[in-house]
N, C-alpha and C positions, 0 to 999 in steps of 0.2 A: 570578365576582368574589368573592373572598375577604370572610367578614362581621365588619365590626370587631367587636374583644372589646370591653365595656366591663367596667373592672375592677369587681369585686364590691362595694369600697369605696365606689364613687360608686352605688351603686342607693339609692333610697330606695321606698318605700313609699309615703311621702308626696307629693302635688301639688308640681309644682317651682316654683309661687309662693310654695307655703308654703315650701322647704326655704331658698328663695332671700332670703325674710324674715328668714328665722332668722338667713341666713349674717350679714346684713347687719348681724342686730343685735347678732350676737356681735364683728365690725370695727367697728364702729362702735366700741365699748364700750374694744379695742384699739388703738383710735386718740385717742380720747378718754384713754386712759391713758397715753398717751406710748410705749405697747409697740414700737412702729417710729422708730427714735431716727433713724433715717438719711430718714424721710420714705418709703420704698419698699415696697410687698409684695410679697407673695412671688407666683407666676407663677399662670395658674390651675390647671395641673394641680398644684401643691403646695398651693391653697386647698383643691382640690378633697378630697386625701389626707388632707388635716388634719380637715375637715368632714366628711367622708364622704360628700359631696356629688359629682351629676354636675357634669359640665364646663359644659354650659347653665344650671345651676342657680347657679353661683357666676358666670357670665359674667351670667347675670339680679340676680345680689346685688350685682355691682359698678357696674353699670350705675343701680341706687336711688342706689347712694351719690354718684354721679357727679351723677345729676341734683340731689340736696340740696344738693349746691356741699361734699362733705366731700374727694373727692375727684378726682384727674384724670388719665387716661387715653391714651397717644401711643404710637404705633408706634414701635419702636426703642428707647425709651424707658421703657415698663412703666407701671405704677400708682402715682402720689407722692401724700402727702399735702398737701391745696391750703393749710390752713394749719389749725397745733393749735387746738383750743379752750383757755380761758382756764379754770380751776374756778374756781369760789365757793363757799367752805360757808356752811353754814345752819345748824353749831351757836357758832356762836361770832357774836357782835355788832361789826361791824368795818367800816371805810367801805372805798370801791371801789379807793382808793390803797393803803391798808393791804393788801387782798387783792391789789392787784397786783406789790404787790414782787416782784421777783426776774424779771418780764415786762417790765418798762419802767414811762416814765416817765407819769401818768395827767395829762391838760390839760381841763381846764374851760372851758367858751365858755358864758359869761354873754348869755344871752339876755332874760331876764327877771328884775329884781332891784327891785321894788318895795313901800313898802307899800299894805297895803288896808283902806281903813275898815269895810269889814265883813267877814268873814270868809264864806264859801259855809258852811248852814248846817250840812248834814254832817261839815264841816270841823268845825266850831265843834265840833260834836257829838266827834267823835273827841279833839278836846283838851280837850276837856272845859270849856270857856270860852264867855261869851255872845258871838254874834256880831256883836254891836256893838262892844264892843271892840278890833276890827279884827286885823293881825297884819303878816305878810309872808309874800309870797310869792316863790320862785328856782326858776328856770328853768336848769340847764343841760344843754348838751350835751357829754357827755365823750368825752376820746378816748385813745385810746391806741395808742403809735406810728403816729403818725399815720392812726390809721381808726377810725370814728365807733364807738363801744361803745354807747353807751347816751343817753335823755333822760329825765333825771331832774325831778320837778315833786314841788315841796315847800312846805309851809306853816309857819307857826312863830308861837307867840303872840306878842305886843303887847310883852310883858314883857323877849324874847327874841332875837326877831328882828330888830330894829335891829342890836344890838352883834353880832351875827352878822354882818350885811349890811356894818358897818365892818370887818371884817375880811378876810382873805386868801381870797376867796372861789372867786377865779379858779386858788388853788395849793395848798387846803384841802380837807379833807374837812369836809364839816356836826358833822357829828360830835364829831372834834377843836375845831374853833370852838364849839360849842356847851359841851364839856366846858369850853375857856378862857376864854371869858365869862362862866358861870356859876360855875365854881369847884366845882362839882359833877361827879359821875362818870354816865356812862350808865349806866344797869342792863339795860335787856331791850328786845328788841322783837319785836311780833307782826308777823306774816308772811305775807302768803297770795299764789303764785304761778299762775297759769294763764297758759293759751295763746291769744294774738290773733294777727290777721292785721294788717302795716303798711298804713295809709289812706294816700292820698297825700302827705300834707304830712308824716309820722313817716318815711316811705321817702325822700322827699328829702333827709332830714335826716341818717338813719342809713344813706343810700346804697348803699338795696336794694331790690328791685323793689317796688311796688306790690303788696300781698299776701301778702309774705314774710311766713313765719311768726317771731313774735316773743316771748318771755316776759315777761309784764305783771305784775309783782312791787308788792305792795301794803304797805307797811309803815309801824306806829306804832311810834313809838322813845319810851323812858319814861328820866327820870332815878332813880338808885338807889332816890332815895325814895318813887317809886310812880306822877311825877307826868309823865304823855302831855305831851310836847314836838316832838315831827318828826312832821307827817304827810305821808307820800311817796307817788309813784304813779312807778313808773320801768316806762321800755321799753327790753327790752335784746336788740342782735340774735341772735337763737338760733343763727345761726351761727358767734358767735364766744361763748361763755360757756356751760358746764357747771355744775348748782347737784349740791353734794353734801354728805350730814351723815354722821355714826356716830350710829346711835339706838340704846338700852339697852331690854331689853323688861323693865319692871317688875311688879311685884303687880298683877292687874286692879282698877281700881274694883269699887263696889257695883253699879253701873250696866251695867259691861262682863258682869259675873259673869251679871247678870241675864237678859242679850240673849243669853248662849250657849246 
């Protein structure tokens, strides 16, 4: 019995889980960039020529991806992508509608719209006000074309947050409301992202399994003139939103200098 050739191009050196990581996360990155406009990839042995990768190896890279829910796999059929992610950057300060233009249209489901005589007091703490004073609190769930994107949970001082809360809450961004009741312009906001898993009541809501991994974006929004007004805590499905910025690498600190 004759010994199949394997072409030279698919040998790797390397363990075929690792090669099969790689492949995954170099698709992954091509998929996330819209690189397959028709939704289809290309066959394995064409992954495989491209990559340099065996045929096991990219048949093991496509197989990750499948289970991530990025995409899906039918005989007759080939490999389609199950649906794009959405981007968001991260250098520019802009509400979730704003960022989804040209995707569809973004609907807010008011869950929680109340105020609160006291404010929780780390709250308090990040806007910089006594928590006596109380504020408001908004709860929504946004969606977009109709599948659940994100649940956003936000605070807003006393001073604030009412004329907010009269407002178009349900077809607004905080944001723009916020710029139109105060008369003021936003200037900055700090940012900090990591990774959680959905408990069950965030999974029922953003209608994904228990456990699903999710991005847990933390953010103070400040008016031009210095002064901390939105404090947010949003869950947003990792399945459907990519976070992306352009960074510039500057002169180091005195500090950065120091630590090389």
């Amino acid at each position: 019995m004759p010994t199949r050739r394997i072409p030279e191009e698919w040998v790797s050196s390397r363990p075929r889980a690792e090669r099969a990581r790689q492949v995954a996360d170099v698709l992954r990155q091509q998929i996330t960039a819209g690189r397959f406009v028709d939704g289809m990839l290309p066959d394995e042995r064409s992954l495989g020529n491209q990559f340099g990768a065996s045929r096991n190896a990219v048949r093991e890279a496509l197989a990750l991806l499948v289970r991530e829910g990025v995409i899906t796999r039918r005989p007759g059929v080939g490999t389609t992508v199950v649906r794009p992610k959405y981007g968001h950057g991260l250098d520019r300060l802009v509400g979730l509608a704003e960022t989804m233009i040209g995707y569809g249209t973004v609907t807010n489901e008011i869950r929680v719209a109340e105020t609160v005589a006291e404010l929780p007091a780390p709250i308090a703490e990040r806007l910089q006000v006594a928590a006596e004073t109380g504020g408001v609190y908004l709860e929504r769930l946004r969606w977009l074309q109709g599948t659940p994107l994100s649940l956003d949970a936000t605070y807003l001082p006393s001073d604030i947050g009412p004329a907010v809360l009269s407002g178009d809450v349900a077809g607004r961004d905080v944001f723009t409301l916020i710029e139109a009741t105060t008369g003021h312009l936003l200037g900055r906001a700090e940012v900090t992202v990591h990774a959680i898993t959905a408990d069950s009541d965030t999974a029922a809501l953003l209608q994904v399994p228990c456990g699903a991994p999710l991005f847990a974006l933390e953010r103070l929004t400040y008016l031009a003139d210095g002064r901390p007004v939105d404090a947010e805590s949003i869950r947003i499905r990792a399945d459907r939103m990519t976070f992306h910025a352009t960074m510039h690498r500057g002169r180091a600190t005195a500090a950065e200098q120091q630590a090389q």
